[in-house]
Biopython code that builds the backbone (N, CA, C, O; Angstrom):
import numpy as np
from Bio.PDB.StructureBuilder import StructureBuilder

atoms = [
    (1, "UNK", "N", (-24.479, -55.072, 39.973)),
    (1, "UNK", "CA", (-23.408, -54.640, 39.130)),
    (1, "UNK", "C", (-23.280, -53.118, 39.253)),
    (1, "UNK", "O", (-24.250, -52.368, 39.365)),
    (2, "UNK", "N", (-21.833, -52.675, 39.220)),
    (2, "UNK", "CA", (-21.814, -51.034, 39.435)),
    (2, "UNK", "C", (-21.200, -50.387, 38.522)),
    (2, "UNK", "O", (-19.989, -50.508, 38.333)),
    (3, "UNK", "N", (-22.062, -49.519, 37.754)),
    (3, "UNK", "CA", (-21.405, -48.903, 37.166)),
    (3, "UNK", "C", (-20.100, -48.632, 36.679)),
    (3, "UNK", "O", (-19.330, -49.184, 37.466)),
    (4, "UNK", "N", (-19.195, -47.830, 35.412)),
    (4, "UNK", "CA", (-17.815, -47.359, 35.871)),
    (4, "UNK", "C", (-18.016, -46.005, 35.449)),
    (4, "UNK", "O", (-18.493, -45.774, 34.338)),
    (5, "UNK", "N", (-17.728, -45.191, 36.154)),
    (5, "UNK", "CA", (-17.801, -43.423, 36.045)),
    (5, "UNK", "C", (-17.076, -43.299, 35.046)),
    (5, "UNK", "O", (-16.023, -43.935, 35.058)),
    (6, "UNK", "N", (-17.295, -42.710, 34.225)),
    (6, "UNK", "CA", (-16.811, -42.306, 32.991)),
    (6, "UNK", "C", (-15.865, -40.933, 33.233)),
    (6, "UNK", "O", (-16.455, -40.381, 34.163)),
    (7, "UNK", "N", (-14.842, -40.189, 32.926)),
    (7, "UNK", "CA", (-14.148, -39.429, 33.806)),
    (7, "UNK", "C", (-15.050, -38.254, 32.643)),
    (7, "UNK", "O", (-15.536, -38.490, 31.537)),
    (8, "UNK", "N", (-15.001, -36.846, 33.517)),
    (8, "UNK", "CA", (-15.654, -35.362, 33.030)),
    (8, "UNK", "C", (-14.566, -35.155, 31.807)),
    (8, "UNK", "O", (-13.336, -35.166, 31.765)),
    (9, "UNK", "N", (-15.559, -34.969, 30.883)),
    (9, "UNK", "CA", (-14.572, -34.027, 29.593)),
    (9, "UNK", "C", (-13.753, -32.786, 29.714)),
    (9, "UNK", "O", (-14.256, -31.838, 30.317)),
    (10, "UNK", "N", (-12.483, -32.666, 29.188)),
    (10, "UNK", "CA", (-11.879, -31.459, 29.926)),
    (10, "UNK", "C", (-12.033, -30.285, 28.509)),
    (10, "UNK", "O", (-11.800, -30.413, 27.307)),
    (11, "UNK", "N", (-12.472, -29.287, 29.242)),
    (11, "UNK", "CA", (-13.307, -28.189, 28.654)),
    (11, "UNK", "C", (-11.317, -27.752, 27.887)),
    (11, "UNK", "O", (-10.211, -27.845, 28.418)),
    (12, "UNK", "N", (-11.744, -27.317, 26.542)),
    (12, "UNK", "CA", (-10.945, -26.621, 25.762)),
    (12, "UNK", "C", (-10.518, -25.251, 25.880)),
    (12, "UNK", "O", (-11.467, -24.525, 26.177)),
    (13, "UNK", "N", (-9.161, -24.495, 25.721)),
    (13, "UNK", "CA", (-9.259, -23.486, 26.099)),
    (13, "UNK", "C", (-10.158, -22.851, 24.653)),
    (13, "UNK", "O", (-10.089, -23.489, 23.602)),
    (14, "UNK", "N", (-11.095, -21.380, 24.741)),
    (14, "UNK", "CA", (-11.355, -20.913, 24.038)),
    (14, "UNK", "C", (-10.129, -20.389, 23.140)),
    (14, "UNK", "O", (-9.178, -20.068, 23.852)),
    (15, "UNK", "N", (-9.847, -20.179, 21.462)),
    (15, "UNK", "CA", (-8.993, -19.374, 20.539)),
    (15, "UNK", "C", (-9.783, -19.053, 19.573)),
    (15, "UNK", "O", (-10.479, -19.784, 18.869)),
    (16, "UNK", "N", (-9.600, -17.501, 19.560)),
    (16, "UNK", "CA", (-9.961, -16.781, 18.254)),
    (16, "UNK", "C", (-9.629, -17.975, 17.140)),
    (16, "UNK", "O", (-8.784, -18.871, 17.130)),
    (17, "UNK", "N", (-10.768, -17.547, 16.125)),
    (17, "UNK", "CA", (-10.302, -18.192, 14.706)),
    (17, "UNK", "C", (-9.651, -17.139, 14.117)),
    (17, "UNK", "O", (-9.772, -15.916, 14.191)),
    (18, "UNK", "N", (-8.585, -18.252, 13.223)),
    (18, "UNK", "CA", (-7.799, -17.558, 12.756)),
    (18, "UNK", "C", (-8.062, -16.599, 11.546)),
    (18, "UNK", "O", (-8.844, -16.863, 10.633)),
    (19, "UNK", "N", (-7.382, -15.552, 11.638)),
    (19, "UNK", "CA", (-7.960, -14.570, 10.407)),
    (19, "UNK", "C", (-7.014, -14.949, 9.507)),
    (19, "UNK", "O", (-5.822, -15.102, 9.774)),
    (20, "UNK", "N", (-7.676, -15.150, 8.131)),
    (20, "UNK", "CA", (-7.050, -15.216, 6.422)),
    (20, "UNK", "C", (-5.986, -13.936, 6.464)),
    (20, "UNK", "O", (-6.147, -12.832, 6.985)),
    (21, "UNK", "N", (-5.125, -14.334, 5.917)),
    (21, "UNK", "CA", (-3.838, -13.217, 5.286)),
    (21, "UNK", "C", (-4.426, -12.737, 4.441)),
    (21, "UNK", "O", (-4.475, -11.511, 4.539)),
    (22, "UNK", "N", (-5.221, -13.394, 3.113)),
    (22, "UNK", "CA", (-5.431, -12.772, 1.870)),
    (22, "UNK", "C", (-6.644, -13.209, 1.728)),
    (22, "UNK", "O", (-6.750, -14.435, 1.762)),
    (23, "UNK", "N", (-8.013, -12.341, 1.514)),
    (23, "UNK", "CA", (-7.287, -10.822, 0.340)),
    (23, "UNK", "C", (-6.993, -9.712, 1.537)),
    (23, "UNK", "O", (-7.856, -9.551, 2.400)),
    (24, "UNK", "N", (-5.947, -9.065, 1.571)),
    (24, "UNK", "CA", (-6.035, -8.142, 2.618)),
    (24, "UNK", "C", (-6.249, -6.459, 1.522)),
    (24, "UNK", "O", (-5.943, -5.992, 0.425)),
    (25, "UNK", "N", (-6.822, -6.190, 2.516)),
    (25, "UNK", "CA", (-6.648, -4.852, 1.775)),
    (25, "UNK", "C", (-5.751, -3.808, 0.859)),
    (25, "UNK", "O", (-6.032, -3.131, -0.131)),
    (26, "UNK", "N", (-4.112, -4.046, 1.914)),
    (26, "UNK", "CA", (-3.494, -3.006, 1.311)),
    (26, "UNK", "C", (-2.640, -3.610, 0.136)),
    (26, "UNK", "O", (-2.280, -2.797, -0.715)),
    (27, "UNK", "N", (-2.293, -4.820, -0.018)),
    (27, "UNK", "CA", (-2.155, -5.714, -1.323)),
    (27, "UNK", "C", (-2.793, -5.400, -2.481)),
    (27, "UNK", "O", (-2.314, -5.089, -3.572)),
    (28, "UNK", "N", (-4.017, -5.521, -2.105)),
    (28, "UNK", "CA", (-5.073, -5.914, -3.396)),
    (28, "UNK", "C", (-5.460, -4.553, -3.943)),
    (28, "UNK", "O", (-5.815, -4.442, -5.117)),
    (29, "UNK", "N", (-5.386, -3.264, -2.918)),
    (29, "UNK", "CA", (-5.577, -1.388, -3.413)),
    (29, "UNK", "C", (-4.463, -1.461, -3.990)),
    (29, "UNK", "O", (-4.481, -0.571, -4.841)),
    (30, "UNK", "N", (-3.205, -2.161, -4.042)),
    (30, "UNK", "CA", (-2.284, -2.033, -4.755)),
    (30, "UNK", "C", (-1.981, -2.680, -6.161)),
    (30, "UNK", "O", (-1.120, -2.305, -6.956)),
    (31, "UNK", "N", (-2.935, -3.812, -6.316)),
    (31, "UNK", "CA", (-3.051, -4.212, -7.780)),
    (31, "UNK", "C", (-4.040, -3.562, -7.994)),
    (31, "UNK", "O", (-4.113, -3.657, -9.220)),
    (32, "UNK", "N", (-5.090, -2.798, -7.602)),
    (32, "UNK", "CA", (-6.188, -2.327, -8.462)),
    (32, "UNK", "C", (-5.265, -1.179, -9.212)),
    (32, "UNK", "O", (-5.022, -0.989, -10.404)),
    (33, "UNK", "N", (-4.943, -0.644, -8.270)),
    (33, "UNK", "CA", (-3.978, 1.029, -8.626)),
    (33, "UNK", "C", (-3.362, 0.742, -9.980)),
    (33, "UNK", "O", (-3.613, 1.397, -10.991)),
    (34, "UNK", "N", (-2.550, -0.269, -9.918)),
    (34, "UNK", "CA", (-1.604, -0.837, -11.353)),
    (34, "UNK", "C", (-2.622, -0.712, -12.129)),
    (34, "UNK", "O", (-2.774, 0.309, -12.800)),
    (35, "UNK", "N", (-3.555, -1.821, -12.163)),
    (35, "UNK", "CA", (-4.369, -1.842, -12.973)),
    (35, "UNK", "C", (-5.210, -0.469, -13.815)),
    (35, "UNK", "O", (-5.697, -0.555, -14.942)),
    (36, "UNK", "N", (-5.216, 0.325, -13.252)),
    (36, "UNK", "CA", (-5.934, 1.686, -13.454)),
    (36, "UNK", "C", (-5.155, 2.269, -14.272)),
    (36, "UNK", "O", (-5.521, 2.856, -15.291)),
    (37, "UNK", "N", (-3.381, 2.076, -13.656)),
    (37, "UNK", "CA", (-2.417, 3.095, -14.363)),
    (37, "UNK", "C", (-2.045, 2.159, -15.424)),
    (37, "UNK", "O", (-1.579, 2.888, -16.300)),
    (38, "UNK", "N", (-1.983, 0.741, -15.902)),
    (38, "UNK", "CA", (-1.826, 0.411, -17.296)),
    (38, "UNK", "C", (-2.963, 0.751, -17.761)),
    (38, "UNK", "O", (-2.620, 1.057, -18.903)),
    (39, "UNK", "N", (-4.203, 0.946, -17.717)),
    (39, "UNK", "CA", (-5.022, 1.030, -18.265)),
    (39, "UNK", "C", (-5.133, 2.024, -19.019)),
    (39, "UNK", "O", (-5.574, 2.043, -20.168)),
    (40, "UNK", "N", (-4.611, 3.141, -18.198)),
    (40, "UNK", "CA", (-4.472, 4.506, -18.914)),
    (40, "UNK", "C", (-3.095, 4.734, -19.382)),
    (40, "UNK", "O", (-3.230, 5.750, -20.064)),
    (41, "UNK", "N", (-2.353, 4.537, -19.410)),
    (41, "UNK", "CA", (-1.015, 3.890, -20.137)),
    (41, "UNK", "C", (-1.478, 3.338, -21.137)),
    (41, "UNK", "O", (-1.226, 3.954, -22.172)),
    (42, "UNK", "N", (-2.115, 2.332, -21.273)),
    (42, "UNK", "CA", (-2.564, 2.036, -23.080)),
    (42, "UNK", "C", (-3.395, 2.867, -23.794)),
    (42, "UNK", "O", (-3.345, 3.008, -25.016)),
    (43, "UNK", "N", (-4.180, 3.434, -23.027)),
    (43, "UNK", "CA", (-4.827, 4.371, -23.531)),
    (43, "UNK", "C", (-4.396, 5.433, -23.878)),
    (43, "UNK", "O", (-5.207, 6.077, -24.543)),
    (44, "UNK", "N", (-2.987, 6.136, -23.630)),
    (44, "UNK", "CA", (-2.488, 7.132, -24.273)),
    (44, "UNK", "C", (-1.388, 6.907, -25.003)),
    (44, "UNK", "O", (-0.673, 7.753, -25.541)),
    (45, "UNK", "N", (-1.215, 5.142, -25.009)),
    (45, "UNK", "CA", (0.074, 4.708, -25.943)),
    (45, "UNK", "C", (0.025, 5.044, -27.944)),
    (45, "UNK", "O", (-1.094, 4.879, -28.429)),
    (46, "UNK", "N", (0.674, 5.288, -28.523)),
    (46, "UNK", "CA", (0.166, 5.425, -30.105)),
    (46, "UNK", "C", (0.836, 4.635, -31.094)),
    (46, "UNK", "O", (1.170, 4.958, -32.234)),
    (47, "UNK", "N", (1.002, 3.402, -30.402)),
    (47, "UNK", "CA", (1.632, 2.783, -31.465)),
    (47, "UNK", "C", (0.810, 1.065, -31.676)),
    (47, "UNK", "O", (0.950, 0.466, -32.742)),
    (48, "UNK", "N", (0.115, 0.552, -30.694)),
    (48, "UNK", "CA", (-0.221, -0.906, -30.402)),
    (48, "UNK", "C", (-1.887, -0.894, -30.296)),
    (48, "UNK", "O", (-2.282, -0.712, -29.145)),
    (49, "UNK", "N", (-3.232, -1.105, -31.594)),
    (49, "UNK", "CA", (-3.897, -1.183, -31.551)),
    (49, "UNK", "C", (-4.913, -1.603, -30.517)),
    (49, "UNK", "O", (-5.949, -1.048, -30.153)),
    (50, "UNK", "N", (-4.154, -3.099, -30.017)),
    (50, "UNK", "CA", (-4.552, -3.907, -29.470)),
    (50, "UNK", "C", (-5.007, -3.579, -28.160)),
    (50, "UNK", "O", (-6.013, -3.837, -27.499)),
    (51, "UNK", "N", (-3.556, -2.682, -27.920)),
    (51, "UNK", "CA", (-3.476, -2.023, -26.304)),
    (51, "UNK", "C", (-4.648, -1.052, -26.034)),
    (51, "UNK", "O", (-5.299, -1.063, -24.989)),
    (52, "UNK", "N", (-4.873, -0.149, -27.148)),
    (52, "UNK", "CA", (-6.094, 0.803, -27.171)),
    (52, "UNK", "C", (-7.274, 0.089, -26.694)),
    (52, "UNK", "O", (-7.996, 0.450, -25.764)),
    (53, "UNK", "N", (-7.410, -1.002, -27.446)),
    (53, "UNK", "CA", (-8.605, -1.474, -27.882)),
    (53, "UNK", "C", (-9.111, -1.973, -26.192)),
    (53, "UNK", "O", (-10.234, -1.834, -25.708)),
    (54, "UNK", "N", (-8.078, -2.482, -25.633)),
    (54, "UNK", "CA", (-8.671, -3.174, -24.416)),
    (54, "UNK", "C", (-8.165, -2.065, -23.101)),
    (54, "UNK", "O", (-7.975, -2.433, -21.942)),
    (55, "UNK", "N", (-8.015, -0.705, -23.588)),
    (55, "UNK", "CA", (-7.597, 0.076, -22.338)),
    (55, "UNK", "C", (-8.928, 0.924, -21.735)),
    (55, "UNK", "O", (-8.810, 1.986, -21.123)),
    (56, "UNK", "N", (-10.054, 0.343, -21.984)),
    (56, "UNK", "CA", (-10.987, 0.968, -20.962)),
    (56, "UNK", "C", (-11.504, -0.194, -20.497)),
    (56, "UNK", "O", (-12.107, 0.111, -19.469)),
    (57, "UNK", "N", (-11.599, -1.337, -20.684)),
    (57, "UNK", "CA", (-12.112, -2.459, -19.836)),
    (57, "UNK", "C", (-10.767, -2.694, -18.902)),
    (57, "UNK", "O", (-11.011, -3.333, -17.879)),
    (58, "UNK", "N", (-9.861, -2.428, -19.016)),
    (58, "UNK", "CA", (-8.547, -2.649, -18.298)),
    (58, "UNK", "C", (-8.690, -1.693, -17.158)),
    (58, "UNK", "O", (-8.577, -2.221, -16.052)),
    (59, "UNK", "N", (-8.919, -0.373, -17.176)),
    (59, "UNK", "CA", (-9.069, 0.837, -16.597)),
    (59, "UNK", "C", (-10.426, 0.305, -15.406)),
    (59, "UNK", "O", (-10.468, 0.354, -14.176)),
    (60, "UNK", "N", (-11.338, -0.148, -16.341)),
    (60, "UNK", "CA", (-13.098, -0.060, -15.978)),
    (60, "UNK", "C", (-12.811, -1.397, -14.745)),
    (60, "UNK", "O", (-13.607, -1.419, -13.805)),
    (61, "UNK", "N", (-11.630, -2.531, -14.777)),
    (61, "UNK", "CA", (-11.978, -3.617, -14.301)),
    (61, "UNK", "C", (-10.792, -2.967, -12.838)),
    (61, "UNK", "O", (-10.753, -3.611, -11.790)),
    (62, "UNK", "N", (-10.247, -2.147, -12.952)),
    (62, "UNK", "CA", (-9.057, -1.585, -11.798)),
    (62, "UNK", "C", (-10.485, -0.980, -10.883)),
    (62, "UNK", "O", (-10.809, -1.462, -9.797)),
    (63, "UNK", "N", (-11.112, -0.028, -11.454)),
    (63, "UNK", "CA", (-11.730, 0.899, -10.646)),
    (63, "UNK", "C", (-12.718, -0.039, -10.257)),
    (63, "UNK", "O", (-12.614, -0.084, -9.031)),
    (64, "UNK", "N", (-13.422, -0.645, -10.531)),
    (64, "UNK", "CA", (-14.436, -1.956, -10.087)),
    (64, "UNK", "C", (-14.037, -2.453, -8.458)),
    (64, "UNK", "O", (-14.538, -2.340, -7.339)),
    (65, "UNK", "N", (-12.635, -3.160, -9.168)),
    (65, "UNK", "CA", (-11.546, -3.816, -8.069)),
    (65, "UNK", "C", (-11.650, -3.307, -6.801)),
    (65, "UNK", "O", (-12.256, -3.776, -5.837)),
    (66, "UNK", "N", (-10.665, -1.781, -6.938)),
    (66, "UNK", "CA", (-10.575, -1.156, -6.275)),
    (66, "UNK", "C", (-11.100, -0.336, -5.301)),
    (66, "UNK", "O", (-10.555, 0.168, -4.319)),
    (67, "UNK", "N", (-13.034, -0.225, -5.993)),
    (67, "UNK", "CA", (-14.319, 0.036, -5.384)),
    (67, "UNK", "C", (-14.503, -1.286, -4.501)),
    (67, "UNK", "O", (-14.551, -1.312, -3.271)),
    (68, "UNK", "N", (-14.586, -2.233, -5.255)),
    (68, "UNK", "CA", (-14.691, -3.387, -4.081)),
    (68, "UNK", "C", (-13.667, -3.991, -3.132)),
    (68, "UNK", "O", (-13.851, -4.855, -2.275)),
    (69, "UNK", "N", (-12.576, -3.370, -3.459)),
    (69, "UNK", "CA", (-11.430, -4.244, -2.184)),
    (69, "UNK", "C", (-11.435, -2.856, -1.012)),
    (69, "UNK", "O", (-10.833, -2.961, 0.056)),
    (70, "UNK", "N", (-12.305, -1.402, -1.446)),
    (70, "UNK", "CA", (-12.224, -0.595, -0.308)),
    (70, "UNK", "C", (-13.053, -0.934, 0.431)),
    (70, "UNK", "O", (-13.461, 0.046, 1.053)),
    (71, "UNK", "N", (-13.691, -2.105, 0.797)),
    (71, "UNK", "CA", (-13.888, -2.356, 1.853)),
    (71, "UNK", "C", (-14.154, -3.614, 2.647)),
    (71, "UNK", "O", (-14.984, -4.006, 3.468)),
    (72, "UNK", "N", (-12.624, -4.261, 1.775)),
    (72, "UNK", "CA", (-12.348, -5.334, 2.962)),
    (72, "UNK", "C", (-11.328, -4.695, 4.236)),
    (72, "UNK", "O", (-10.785, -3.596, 4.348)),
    (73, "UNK", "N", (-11.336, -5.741, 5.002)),
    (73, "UNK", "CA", (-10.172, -5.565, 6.661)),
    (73, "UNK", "C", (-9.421, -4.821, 6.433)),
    (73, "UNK", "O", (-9.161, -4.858, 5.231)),
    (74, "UNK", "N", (-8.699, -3.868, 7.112)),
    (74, "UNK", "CA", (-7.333, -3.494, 7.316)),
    (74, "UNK", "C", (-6.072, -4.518, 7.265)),
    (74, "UNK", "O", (-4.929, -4.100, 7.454)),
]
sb = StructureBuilder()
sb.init_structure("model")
sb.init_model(0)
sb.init_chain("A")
sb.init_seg("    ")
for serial, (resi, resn, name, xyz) in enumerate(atoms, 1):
    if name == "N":
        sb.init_residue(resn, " ", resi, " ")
    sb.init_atom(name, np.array(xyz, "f"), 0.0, 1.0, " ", f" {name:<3s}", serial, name[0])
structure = sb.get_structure()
């Protein structure tokens, strides 16, 4: 009995994987930024307790952000 040759696997071309759109950098330096400038925007507002009250964790969570999205991808 003879065998049947099984035919050669055809080799794939190599492709980069694809790179993620998001988080990209210049997006996300751009919501931290907002974030920084309402922050300090409530903080010099004089009429809305509330706004005071949460304008340095607002401020504190931009600059965080913004420390950490400087250094994702271009």
């Amino acid at each position: 009995m003879t065998a049947i040759p099984t035919p050669a696997p055809t080799p794939t071309p190599a492709r980069p994987a694809p790179r993620a759109r998001w988080p990209r950098r210049g997006p996300m330096e751009a919501v931290a930024t907002v974030l920084i400038a309402a922050g300090v925007l409530m903080l010099l507002q004089p009429f809305v307790l509330v706004l005071y009250t949460y304008s340095f964790v607002t401020t504190l969570a931009g600059v965080v952000m913004f420390t950490v999205v400087s250094k994702f991808p271009e």
